[in-house]
Each structure stands twice: as structure tokens, then as C-alpha cells.
C-alpha positions in Angstrom: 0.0 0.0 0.0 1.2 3.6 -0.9 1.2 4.8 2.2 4.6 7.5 2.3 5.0 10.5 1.5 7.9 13.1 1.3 11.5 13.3 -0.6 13.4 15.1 2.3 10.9 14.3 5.0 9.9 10.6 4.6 6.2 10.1 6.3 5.4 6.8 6.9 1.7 6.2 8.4 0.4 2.3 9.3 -2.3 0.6 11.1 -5.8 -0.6 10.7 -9.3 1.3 12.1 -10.0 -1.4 14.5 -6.4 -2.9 15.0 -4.3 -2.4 18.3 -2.4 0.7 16.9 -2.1 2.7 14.1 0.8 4.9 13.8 3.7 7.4 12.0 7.2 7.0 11.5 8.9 10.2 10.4 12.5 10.0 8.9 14.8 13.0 8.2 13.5 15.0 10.7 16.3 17.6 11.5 17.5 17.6 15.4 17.0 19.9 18.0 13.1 20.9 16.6 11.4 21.6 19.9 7.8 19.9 19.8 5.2 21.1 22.7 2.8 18.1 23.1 0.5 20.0 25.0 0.0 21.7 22.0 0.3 18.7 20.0 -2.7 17.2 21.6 -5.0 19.7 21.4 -4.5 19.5 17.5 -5.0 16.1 17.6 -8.6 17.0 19.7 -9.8 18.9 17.2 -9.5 15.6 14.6 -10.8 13.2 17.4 -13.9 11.2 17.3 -16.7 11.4 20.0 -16.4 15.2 20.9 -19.9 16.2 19.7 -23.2 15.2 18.2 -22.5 15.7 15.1 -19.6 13.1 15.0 -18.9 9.6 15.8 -19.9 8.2 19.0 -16.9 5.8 18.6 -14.7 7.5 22.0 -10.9 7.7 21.2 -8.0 9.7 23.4 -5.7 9.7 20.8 -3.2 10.6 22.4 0.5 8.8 20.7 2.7 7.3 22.7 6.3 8.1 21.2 8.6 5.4 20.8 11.6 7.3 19.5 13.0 9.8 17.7 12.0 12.9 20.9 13.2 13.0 23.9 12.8 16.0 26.4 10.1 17.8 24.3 13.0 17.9 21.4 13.5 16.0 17.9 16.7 13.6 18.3 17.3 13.3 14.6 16.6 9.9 14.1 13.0 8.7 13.2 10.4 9.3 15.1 8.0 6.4 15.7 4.7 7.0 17.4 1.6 5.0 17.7 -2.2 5.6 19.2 -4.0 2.5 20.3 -6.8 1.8 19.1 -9.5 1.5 22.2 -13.1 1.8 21.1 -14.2 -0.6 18.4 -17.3 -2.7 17.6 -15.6 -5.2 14.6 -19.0 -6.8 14.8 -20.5 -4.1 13.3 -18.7 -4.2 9.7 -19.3 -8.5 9.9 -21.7 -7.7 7.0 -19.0 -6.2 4.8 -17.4 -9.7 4.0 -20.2 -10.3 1.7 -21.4 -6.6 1.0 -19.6 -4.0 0.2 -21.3 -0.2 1.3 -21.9 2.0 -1.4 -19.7 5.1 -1.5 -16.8 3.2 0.3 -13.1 1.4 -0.6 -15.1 -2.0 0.1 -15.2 -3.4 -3.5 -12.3 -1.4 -5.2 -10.0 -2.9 -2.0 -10.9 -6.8 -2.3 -10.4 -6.3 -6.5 -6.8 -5.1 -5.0 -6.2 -7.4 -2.4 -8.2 -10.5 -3.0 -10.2 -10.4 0.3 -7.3 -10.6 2.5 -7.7 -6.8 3.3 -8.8 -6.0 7.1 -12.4 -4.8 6.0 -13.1 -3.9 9.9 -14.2 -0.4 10.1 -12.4 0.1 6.9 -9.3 -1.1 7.7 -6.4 1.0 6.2 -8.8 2.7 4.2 -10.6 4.8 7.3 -10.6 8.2 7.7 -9.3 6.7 11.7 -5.9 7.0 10.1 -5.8 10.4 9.9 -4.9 10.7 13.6 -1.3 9.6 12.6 -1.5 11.8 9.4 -2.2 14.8 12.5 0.8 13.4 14.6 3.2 13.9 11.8 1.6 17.7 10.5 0.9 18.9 13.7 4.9 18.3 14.6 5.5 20.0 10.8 2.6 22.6 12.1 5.2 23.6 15.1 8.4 23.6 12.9 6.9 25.9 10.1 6.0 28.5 13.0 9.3 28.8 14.0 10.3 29.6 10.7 7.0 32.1 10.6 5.3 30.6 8.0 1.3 29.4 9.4 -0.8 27.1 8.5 -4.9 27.9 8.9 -7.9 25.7 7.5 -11.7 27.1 8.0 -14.7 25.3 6.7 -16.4 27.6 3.8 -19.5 25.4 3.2 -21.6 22.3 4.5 -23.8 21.1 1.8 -23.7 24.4 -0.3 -24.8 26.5 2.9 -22.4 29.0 4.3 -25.0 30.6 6.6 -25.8 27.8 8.6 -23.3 25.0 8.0 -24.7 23.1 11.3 -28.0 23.2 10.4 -27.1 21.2 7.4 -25.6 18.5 9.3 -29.0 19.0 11.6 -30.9 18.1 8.8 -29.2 14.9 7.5 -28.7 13.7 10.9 -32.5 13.8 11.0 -33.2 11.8 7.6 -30.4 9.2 8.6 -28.4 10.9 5.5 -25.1 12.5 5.5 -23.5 15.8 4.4 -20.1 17.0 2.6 -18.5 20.5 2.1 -15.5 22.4 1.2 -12.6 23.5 3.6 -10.4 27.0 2.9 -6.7 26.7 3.6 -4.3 29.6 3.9 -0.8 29.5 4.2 0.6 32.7 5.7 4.8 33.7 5.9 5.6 31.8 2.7 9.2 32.7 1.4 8.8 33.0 -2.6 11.2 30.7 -4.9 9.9 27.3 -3.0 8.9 24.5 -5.3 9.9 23.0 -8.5 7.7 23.3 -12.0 6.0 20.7 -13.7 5.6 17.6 -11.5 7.3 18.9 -8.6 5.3 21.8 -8.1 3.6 23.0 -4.8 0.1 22.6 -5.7 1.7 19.1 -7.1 2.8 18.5 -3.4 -0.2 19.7 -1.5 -2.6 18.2 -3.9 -0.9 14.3 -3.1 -0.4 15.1 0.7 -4.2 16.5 0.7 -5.7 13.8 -1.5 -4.5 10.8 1.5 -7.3 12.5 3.3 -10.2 10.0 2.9 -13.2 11.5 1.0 -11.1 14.1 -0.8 -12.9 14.5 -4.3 -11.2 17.7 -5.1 -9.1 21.0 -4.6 -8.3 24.1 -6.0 -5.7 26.9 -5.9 -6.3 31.0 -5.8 -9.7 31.2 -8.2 -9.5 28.1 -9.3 -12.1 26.4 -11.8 -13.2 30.4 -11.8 -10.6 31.4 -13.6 -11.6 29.4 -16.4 -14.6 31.9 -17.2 -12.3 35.1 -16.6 -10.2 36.8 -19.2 -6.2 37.2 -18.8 -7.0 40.9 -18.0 -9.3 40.3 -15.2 -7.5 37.0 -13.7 -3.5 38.8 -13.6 -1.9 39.9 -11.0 -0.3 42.7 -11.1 3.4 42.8 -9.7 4.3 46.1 -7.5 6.8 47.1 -4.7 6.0 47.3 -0.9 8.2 48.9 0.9 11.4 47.0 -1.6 9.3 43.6 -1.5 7.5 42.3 -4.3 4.0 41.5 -4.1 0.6 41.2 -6.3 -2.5 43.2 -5.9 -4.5 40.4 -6.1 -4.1 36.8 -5.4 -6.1 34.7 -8.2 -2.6 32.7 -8.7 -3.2 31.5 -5.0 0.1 32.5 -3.8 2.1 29.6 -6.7 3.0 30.5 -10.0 5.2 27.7 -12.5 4.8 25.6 -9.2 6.7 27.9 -7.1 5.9 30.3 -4.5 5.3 34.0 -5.3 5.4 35.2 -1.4 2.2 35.5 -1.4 -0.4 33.8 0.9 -0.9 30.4 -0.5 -5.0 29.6 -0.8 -6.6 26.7 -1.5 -10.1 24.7 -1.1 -11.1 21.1 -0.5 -14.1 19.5 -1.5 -15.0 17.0 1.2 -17.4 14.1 0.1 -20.7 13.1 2.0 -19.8 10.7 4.4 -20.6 7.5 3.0 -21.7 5.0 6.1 -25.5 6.6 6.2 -28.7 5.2 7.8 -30.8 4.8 4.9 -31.4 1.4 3.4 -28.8 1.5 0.2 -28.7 -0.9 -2.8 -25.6 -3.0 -3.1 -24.5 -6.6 -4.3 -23.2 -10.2 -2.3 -20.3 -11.6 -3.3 -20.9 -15.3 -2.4 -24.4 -15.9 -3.8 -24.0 -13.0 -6.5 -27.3 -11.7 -6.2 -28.4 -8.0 -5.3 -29.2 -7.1 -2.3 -30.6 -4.5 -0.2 -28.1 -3.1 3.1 -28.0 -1.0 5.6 -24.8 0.5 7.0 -23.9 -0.8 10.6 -21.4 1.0 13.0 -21.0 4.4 14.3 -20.4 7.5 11.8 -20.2 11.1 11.2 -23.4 13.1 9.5 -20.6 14.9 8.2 -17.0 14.0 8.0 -16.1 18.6 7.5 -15.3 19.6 10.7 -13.1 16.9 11.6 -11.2 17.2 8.8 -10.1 20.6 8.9 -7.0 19.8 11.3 -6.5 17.2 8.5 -6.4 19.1 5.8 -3.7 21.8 8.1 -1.7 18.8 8.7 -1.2 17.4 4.7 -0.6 21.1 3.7 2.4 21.1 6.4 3.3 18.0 5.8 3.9 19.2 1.8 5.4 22.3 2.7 8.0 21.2 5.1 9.2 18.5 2.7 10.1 21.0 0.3 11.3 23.5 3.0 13.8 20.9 3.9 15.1 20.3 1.0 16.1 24.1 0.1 18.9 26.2 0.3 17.3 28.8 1.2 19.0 32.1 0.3 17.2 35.5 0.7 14.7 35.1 -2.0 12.8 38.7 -2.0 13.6 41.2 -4.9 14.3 44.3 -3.0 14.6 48.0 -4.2 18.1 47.9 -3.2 18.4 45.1 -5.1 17.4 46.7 -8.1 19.3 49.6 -7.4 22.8 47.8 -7.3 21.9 46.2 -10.6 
């Protein structure tokens, strides 16, 4: 399974929903990064199952248990291994999905790819329950970026194509046993200009890969977007201009990237986040053993709306991205200043 990420900063994230552990190893991680878990944890609580109505019941701490790679509240500069244990499952609840796979999930597509030996309990490897690691490894990258001053914030703009009442929305699928997706805004604030690579190696190349390991991630876009497409060059251009001897753009359609490399301006993005796809109503489907078609309803515990949990997420795989790259710069002073200019 593809489950790494990173060139300079290798990610590493294993485990099953309803095994004893998942985890994240993280190699190259530079020494002497200072990591406050206090803070670390209260990232982690705002992925975490079980805090509200409007998610989960399933009850998990998540809170990792580092096996190496910090000690004293600092990065030792070899990998860093933690796991979370895995505390509140009910495997009997997904005993159906042997036999039937749910609509909308990794159920069929998985034993096509595996052959039926995958662990189909809770959605095994597939669950959004491994983005708790995914938060372990970004919020450490969350930390390390704001030394450096660059941030990393993610807001939800829309629950089912409402941005005046997002919760009622979730209200109102709750209610029909039905479920709700949206899209998430990221902004990344303190971004040096000159990071990134073109073609493949870009940064919306990076952040689109680290962002897409989110489970029900159907899409994203940077600065305006699919908008752009219906603008003219004239209207969609930003114009260059000096403040104060650094270089920025009136506007920000580009989203902060240009070729694939920073422009030192804030870097904006949006996610579109699927309906979650465990819902309540009764859902047509197919069993493998007798081959017939069959009627199912989705056992277990599940979120209306998968949005607000995945906001941390979405901070984390943008950190995650950007960090990689960070680390593997030289990075010399990269603003074209008036004096600059006037040296030339």
C-alpha cells in the first residue's frame, strides 16, 4: 500500500481502524526541533472522534505514545515512531462487509486489489481513523513551520452548499439518517517566494498528493481556481508592485504559486470533502458469495458529516507538503528588493 510521502521528510503512516495501533514513523526530521505536546494534543482533539453530536460516537484519546526519535520535548534526529492505540471498536458491526460491500466506500475497489485478505473492519487502512497519525506527523510539521513564521490555517467555507448555517445542514441529514459534505479553505501565511519545483514537482503538485491521502477528498483548487476558467487574462493577472522594496501582487487569483513555485504571497486553496458514505438509509448493493443483489444498511458508528473533523486534517497534509520542500532548500534571501534593483 502507498502509504509514504515526502522526498526530504519521509512520512510513513500504518495501522488498521480497528487494529491495536495505528501509527507514523517520520524520517529526516532535522535535530534539536522543539515539539510542545500539550499543544500537539490539542490538535489532535480537534480531529478526534466522540467530541460532539455531530460526529462519531466511537470515544478515542488519541493521544501517541512516542517510541523514539524525541526526547525531552525535542527531535533527536533519528525517526520518530509514534503510535495511538486503538480503544473503542465494535468489529461486529462491519461483519456484513465480508459479503457486501457499502456504497460510496473502498469496500469493492480494496478486495479487487487485495483479494479479500484486506482488514475490512471499520475500513481497515482505508478509514478516515488513520488520519490521527497523518495529525501526529503535521501537527509536529505545524510547530516547525512557526518557527520559521510561515502558518498554516484551514476554515470550513460550506456544509452542503450552505455558508450561513453549516450546522443546520448536518442537523438536517442527521435527521433523515443521511449525511453531508462541504468544502474546507486553507491559507498559508509567511511563505518565502522561490519554493517549489515546475512541472511535477510543483507546490500545488505536493499539497494536492499530501491532501488527497485524506479520505473523502474529491477535489481542490488553488487561488480562483475552476473560476478562472470563465475570466479573461486581464481580469484573472496579478499585477506585480513594490512594498516597501518587497514584491507582491495586488490580487491573489494565482493562490500565492506561480510555474509551481511560491510567489510570497499567501498560498489559498479549497477542498471538496465528500458526504460521508456510512449513512442510515437502506442502500442498494451486491453479495459476493451468492452473486445476487441485495438491499443493506450501513452498521457502525459514523459522522453526519465528515467537514469539521477534517479541517485539522487538511492543516496537517498542507504542512506536511510544505516542510518536505522547505527541507530540501537552500534557502538564500529570496525577496527582490529596491536595493536590489538599485545595485543592478
Amino acid at each position: 500500500m502507498a502509504s509514504e510521502f515526502g522526498k526530504n521528510i519521509r512520512v510513513s503512516i500504518f495501522g488498521e481502524s480497528h487494529g491495536a495501533a495505528i501509527g507514523v514513523s517520520i524520517d529526516g526530521m532535522p535535530a534539536g526541533v522543539s515539539v510542545d505536546m500539550e499543544r500537539l494534543q490539542h490538535f489532535l482533539d480537534r480531529r478526534a472522534p466522540g467530541r460532539s453530536r455531530f460526529t462519531t460516537a466511537r470515544r478515542e484519546e488519541d493521544r501517541p505514545e512516542f517510541l523514539c526519535g524525541i526526547r525531552g520535548g525535542v527531535t533527536c534526529g533519528t525517526p520518530i515512531t509514534a503510535i495511538i492505540r486503538n480503544r473503542d471498536t465494535r468489529s461486529g458491526d462491519y461483519s456484513q462487509m465480508e459479503n457486501i460491500p457499502r456504497p460510496g466506500h473502498a469496500d469493492y475497489a480494496a478486495r479487487m486489489r487485495y483479494g479479500g485478505n484486506e482488514d475490512c473492519r471499520g475500513g481497515g487502512h482505508f478509514s478516515g481513523r488513520l488520519t490521527a497519525p497523518l495529525c501526529v506527523a503535521g501537527g509536529i510539521f505545524l510547530q516547525a513551520l512557526e518557527a520559521e513564521g510561515i502558518t498554516v490555517r484551514a476554515r470550513i467555507l460550506e456544509i452542503g452548499g450552505n455558508t450561513e448555517d453549516p450546522r443546520g445542514e448536518i442537523e438536517k441529514a442527521m435527521a433523515e439518517k443521511d449525511s453531508v459534505g462541504g468544502i474546507i479553505e486553507c491559507v498559508v501565511n509567511g511563505m518565502p517566494p522561490g519554493i517549489g519545483d515546475p512541472i511535477y514537482d510543483g507546490l500545488e503538485n505536493r499539497i494536492s498528493l499530501a491532501v488527497f491521502g485524506i479520505p473523502a477528498v474529491k477535489g481542490i483548487e488553488f487561488g480562483r481556481g475552476f473560476e478562472a476558467a470563465r475570466l479573461r487574462g486581464s481580469e484573472n493577472n496579478d499585477a506585480f508592485y513594490f512594498d516597501g522594496g518587497t514584491v507582491k501582487t495586488r490580487t491573489n487569483n494565482h493562490g500565492g504559486i506561480l510555474g509551481g513555485i511560491s510567489s510570497g504571497m499567501p498560498i489559498v486553496f479549497r477542498v471538496a470533502v465528500k458526504p460521508t458514505p456510512s449513512i442510515g438509509k437502506e442502500q442498494d448493493s451486491i453479495r459476493y458469495d451468492t452473486g445476487e443483489n441485495v438491499k443493506m444498511t450501513v452498521q457502525g458508528r459514523h459522522d453526519p458529516c465528515i467537514v469539521p473533523r477534517a479541517v485539522p486534517c487538511v492543516e496537517a497534509a498542507a504542512a506536511m507538503a510544505i516542510y518536505d520542500l522547505m527541507a530540501g532548500e537552500i534557502r538564500p534571501e529570496r525577496e527582490y528588493r529596491m536595493e536590489d534593483r538599485n545595485n543592478e
